[in-house]
C-alpha positions in Angstrom: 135.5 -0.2 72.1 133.6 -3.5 72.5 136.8 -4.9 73.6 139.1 -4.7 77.1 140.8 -5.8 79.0 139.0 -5.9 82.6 142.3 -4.8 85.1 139.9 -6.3 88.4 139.6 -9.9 86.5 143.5 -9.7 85.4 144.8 -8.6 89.1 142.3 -11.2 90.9 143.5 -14.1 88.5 147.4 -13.4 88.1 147.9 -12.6 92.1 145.2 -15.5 93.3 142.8 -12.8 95.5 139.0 -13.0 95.6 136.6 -10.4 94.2 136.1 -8.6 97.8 140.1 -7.7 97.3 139.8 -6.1 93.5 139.0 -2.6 94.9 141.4 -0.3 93.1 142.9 1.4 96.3 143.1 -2.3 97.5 145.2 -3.2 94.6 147.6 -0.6 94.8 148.0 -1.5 98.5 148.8 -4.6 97.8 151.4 -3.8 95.2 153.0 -1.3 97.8 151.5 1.4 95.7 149.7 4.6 97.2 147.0 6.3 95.1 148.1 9.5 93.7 145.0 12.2 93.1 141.1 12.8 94.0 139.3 10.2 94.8 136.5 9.2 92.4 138.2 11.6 89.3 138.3 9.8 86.3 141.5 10.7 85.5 143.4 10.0 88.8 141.6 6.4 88.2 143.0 6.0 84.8 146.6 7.5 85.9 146.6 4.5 89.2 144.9 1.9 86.8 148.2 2.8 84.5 150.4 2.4 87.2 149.0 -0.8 88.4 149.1 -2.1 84.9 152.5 -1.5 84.3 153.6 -3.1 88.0 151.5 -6.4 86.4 153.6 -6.6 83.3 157.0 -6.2 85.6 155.8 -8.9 87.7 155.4 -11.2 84.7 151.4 -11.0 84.3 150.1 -11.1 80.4 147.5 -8.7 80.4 144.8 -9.8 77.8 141.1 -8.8 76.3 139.1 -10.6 78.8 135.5 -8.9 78.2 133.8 -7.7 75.3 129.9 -6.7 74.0 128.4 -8.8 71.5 125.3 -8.4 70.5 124.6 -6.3 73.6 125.5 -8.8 76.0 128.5 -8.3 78.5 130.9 -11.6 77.3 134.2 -13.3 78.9 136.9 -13.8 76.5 139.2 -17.1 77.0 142.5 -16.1 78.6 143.9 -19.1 76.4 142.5 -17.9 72.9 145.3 -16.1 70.9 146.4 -12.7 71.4 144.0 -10.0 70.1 144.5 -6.4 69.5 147.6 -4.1 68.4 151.2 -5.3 68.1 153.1 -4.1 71.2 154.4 -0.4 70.7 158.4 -0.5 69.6 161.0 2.0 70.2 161.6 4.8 67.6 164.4 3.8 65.7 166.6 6.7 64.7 168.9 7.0 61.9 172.9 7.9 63.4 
């Protein structure tokens, strides 16, 4: 995994909020989300992060790699360099 995309750098650029306002229950406030689960579990994190994500791409946000590691070194990708990664997942097609 030396590549991601960074959710806090994605929210903060596609809804125009400083840094201070990236906190993730912040976030989900914002969107008129609650956060479901434990506070500070992993999972719960990844399950809201999820949901957040998913509110983004409704309200029209492209959610790119942003960071990666080369050569050790923490690096900002260009949100205007092409697309990187996987295709985006299709639906099953079934046969009738």
């Amino acid at each position: 995994a030396k590549k991601w995309i960074n959710i806090r750098k994605s929210y903060g650029n596609f809804y125009k909020v400083p840094r201070n306002q990236t906190k993730l229950t912040i976030m989900l406030e914002s969107l008129g989300m609650s956060y479901d689960g434990r506070p500070d579990s992993g999972l719960d994190d990844s399950k809201n992060i999820a949901r957040m994500a998913i509110r983004m791409l409704q309200d029209g946000c492209d959610l790119r790699v942003n960071e990666r590691i080369h050569g050790g070194q923490l690096m900002t990708v260009s949100s205007s360099g092409p697309l990187e990664g996987a295709p985006a997942p299709q639906m099953p097609r079934y046969r009738t």
